[in-house]
C-alpha positions in Angstrom: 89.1 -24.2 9.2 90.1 -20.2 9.6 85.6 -19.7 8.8 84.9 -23.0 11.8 87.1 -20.9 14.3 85.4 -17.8 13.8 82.2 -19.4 14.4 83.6 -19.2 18.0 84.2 -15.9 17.8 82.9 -13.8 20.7 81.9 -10.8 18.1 80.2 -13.5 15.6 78.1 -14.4 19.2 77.4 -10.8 19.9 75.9 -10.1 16.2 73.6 -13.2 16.7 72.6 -12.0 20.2 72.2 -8.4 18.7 69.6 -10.0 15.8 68.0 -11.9 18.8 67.2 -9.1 21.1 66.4 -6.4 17.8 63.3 -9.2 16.6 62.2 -9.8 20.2 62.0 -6.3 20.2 59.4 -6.1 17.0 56.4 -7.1 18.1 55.1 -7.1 14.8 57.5 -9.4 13.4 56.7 -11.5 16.2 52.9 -11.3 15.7 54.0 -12.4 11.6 55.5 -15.3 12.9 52.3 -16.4 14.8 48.9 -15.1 13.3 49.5 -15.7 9.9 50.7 -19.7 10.1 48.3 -20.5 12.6 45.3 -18.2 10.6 46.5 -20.0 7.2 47.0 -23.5 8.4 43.1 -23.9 9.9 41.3 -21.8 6.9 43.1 -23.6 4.6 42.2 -27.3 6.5 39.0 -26.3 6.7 38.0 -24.2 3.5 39.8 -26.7 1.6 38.0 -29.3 0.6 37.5 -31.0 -2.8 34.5 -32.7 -1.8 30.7 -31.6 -2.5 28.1 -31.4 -0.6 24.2 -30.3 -0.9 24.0 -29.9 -4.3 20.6 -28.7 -5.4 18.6 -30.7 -7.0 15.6 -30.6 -8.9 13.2 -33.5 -9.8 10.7 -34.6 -13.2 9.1 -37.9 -12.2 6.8 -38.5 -14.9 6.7 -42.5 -13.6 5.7 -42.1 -10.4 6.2 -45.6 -9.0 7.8 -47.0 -6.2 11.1 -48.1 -9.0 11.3 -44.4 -9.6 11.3 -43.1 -6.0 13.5 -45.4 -4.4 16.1 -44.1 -7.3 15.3 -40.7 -6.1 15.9 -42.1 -2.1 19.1 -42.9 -3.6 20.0 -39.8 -5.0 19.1 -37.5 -1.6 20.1 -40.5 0.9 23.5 -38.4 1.5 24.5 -35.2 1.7 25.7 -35.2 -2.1 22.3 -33.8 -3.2 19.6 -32.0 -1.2 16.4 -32.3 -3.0 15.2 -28.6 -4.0 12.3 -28.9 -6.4 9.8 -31.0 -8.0 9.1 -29.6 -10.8 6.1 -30.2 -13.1 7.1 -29.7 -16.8 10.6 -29.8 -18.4 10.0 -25.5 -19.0 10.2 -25.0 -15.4 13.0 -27.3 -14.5 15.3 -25.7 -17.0 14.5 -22.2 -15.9 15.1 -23.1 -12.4 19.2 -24.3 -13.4 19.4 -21.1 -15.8 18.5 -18.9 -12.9 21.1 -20.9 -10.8 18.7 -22.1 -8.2 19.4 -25.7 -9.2 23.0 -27.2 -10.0 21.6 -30.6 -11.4 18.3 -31.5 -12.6 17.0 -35.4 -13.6 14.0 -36.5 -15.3 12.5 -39.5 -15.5 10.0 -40.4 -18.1 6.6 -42.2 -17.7 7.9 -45.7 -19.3 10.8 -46.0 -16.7 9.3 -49.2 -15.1 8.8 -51.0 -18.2 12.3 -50.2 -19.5 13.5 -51.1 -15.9 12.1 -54.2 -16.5 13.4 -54.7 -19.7 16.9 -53.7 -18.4 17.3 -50.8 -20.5 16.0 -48.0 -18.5 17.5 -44.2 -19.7 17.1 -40.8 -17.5 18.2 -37.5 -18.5 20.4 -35.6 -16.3 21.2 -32.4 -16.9 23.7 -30.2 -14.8 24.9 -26.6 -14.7 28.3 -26.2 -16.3 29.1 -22.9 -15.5 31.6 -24.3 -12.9 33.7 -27.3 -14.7 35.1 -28.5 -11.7 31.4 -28.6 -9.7 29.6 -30.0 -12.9 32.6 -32.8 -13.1 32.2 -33.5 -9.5 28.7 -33.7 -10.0 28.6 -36.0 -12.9 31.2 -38.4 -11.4 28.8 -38.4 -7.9 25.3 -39.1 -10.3 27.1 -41.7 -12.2 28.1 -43.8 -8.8 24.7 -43.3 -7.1 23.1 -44.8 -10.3 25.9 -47.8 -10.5 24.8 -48.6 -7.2 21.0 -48.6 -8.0 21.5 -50.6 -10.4 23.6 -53.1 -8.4 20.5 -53.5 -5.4 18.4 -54.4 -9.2 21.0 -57.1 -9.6 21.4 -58.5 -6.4 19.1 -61.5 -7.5 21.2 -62.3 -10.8 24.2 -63.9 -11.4 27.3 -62.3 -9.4 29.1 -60.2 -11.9 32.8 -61.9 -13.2 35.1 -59.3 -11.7 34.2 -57.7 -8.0 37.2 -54.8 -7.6 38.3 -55.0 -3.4 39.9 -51.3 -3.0 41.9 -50.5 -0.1 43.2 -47.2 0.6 46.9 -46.9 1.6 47.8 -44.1 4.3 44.6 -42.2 4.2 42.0 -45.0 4.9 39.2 -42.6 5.6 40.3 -40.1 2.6 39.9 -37.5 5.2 41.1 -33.9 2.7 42.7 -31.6 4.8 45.4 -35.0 5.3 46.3 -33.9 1.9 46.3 -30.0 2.3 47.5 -29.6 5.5 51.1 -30.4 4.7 51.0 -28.5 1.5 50.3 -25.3 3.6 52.7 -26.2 5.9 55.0 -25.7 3.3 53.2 -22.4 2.1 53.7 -21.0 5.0 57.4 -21.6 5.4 57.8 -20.1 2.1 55.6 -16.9 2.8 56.7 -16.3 6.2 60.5 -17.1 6.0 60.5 -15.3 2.6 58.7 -11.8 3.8 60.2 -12.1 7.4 64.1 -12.3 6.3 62.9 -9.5 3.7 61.8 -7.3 5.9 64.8 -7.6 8.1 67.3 -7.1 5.9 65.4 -3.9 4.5 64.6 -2.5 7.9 68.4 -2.6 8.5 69.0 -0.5 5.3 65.8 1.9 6.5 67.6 3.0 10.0 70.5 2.7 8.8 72.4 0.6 10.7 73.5 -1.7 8.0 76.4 1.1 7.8 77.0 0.8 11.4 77.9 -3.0 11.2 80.2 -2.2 8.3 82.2 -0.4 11.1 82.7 -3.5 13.0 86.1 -5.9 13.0 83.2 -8.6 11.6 83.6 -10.1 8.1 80.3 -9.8 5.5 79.6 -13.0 5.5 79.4 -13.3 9.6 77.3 -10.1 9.1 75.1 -12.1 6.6 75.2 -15.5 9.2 73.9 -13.5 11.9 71.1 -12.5 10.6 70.5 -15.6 9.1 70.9 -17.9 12.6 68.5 -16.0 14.7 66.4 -16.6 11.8 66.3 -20.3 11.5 65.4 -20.7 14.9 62.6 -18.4 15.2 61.3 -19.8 11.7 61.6 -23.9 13.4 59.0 -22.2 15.9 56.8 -21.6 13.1 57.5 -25.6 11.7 56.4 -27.0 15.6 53.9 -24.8 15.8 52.5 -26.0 12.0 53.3 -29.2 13.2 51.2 -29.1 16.7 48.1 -27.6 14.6 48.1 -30.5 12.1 47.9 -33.2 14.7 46.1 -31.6 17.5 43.0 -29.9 15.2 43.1 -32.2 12.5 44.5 -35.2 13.6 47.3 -35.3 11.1 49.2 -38.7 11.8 53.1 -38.7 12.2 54.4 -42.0 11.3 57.9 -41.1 10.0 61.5 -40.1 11.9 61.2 -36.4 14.2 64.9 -36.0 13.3 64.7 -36.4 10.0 61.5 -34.0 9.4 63.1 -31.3 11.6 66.3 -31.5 9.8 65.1 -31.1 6.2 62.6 -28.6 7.7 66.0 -26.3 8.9 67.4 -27.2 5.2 64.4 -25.7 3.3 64.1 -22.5 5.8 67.1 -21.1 4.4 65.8 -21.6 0.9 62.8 -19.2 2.1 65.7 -16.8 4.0 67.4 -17.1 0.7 64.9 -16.2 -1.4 64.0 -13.0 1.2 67.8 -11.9 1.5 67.5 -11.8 -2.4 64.1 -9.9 -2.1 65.8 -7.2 -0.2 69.0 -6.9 -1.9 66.4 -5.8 -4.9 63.8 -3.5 -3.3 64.3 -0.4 -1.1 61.1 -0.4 0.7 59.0 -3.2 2.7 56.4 -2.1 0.8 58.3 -2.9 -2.4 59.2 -6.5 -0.7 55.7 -7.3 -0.1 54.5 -6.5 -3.6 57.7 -8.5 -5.8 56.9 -11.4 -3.2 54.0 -11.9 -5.1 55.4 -12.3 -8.8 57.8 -15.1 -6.9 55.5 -16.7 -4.0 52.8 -17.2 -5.9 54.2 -19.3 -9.0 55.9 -21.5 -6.4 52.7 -22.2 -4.5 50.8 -22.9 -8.0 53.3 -25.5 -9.1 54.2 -26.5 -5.9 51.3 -29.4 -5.2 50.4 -27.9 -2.4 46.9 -27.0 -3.0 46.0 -29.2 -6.7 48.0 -32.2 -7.5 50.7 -32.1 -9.7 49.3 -34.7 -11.9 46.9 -32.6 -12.7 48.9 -29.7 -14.2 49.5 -29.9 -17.7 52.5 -31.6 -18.8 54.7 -28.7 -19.4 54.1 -27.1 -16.0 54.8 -30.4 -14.2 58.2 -30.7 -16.2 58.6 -27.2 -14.8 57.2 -27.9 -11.2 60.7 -30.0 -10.9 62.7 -26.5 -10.6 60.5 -25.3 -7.5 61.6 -26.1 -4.4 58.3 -26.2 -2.3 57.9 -29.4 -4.8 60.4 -31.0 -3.4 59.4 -30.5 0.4 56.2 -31.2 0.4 56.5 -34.2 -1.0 59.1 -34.5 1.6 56.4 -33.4 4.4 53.8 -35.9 2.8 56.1 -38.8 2.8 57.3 -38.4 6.0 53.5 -37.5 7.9 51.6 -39.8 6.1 53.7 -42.7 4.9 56.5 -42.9 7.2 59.0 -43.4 4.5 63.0 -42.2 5.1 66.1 -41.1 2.8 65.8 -44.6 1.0 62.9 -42.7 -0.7 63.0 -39.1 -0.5 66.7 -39.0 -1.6 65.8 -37.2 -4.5 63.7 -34.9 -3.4 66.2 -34.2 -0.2 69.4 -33.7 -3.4 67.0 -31.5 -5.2 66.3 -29.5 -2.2 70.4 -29.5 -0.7 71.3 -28.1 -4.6 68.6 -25.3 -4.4 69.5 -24.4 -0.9 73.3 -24.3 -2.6 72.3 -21.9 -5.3 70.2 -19.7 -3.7 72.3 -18.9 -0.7 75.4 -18.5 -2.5 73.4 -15.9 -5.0 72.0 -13.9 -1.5 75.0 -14.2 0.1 77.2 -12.5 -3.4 74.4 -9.8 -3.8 74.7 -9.0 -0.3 78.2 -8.5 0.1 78.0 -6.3 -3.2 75.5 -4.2 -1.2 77.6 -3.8 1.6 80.7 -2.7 -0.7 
């Protein structure tokens, strides 16, 4: 009750206003708290994408028949494969993928209408592995195009026993950056609200007028509140402004509760100003800040989901994924955005991120008052 009444304070009011005025003041911590997010949130919508397109491809049709050309149509039809070279010998064609002007190459041999006929055709395909996760991509794309050839072949047989009807839930036209977008929305929370507190706190110790607040009638903790309030509000600016970017340039629908977004938003910012109070309770200098940042911003974002699934981590690191935080709210950020779902299903996810909140604030908030003693 004694901590609720000094919230009222007049001096507790005149610290926040103080922090107000001192980052208005910093135009660079003002230009941090725009460039970056809105810079990170459209290359990351845009560059991002796990879809390929125009792979080079290079061509051995031995058969030369209208069966063998419309499977090449079929192949080039989209914008999977762009049709590079039409090669005359098997030398050639392989030199052309060492040399890395071709990522896939296909051959098809001179008795391809015969063993069409005899429904036991076979082409060689042969792609550049040098990059897995392009080869894989490549592969999984030849092996559809091919299904579907062979389904127009079969469209005068017998239908086949089982016809799969798939229908995509929340994402009906798969569009990527749906999937990214929110993930960097969480990245940049994280960066900025980490790096900005960081700085803060540091730039206090720098000019030294951490000492001069230790003069005033104000508790540690309402020192340590100030700084954090102003903080919070100037870092929701950041979350709108995320926000406004998703739907306006990309579209990004909103189907779940404003309230309930914005208020787990405000809950994870102070894991960030948490993890940024601890930052400079460690480092002397921004320049230190900015480079230990790295050893902790960098593992979050890695097993965070925001960028590769978490199923596709090995099963250690997804065990492990469950003590990061930026886990936790993005799939908070994707359930809300994309599926509209409340508490009823993000409980967990909204306990995991109250307890780290919990934690991390009450380890800030003990280093910092050891500082200041």
């Amino acid at each position: 009750m004694k901590i609720f009444l000094r919230l009222f304070d007049s001096s507790f009011w005149a610290l926040v206003t103080k922090e107000f005025n001192q980052i208005l003041r910093n135009k660079q911590l003002i230009v941090l708290l725009i460039v970056p997010p809105t810079l990170q949130l459209l290359l990351y919508g845009f560059a991002l994408n796990p879809d390929i397109h125009n792979l080079k491809l290079g061509i051995i049709d031995y058969a030369n028949v209208a069966t063998s050309r419309e499977l090449l149509t079929a192949m080039t039809s989209n914008r999977i494969f762009t049709l590079e070279s039409v090669s005359t010998s098997e030398k050639e064609l392989s030199r052309l993928v060492e040399e890395g002007k071709l990522d896939v190459g296909v051959i098809i041999p001179p008795e391809f209408p015969r063993q069409v006929a005899q429904e036991s055709a076979e082409i060689q395909v042969f792609i550049d592995g040098v990059n897995a996760n392009t080869a894989g991509i490549a592969s999984g794309y030849m092996t559809q195009i091919i299904q579907q050839y062979n389904r127009r072949l079969a469209e005068n047989q017998a239908s086949l026993p089982v016809s799969p009807q798939m229908v995509f839930l929340y994402n009906p036209g798969l569009i990527s950056s749906w999937f990214f977008v929110p993930g960097v929305m969480g990245l940049v929370l994280t960066l900025i609200g980490t790096l900005v507190s960081a700085v803060t706190v540091v730039r206090e110790k720098d000019t030294g007028t951490l000492e001069q607040l230790l003069m005033t009638p104000a508790a540690n903790w309402e020192i340590l509140l100030a700084k954090i309030v102003p903080l919070v509000f100037l870092l929701m600016g950041d979350v709108m402004l995320a926000l406004a970017l998703g739907r306006l340039v990309f579209n990004l629908p909103f189907r779940g509760s404003f309230v309930l977004f914005f208020g787990l938003s405000s809950i994870y910012l102070f894991v960030g100003i948490s993890l940024g109070i601890m930052l400079a309770t460690i480092c002397r200098s921004q320049q230190q800040v900015v480079l230990t940042s790295f050893f902790i911003n960098l593992p979050m974002v890695q097993t965070s989901g925001a960028i590769a699934p978490v199923e596709a981590m090995p099963p250690f690191f997804q065990v492990l994924s469950l003590l990061n935080p930026l886990r936790h709210y993005i799939a908070i950020v994707r359930g809300i955005l994309l599926k509209g779902v409340g508490l009823d299903v993000l409980w967990i996810h909204t306990l995991a991120l109250v307890g780290f909140t919990v934690v991390l604030l009450t380890i800030s908030i003990n280093r910092f008052r050891s500082q200041l003693s």
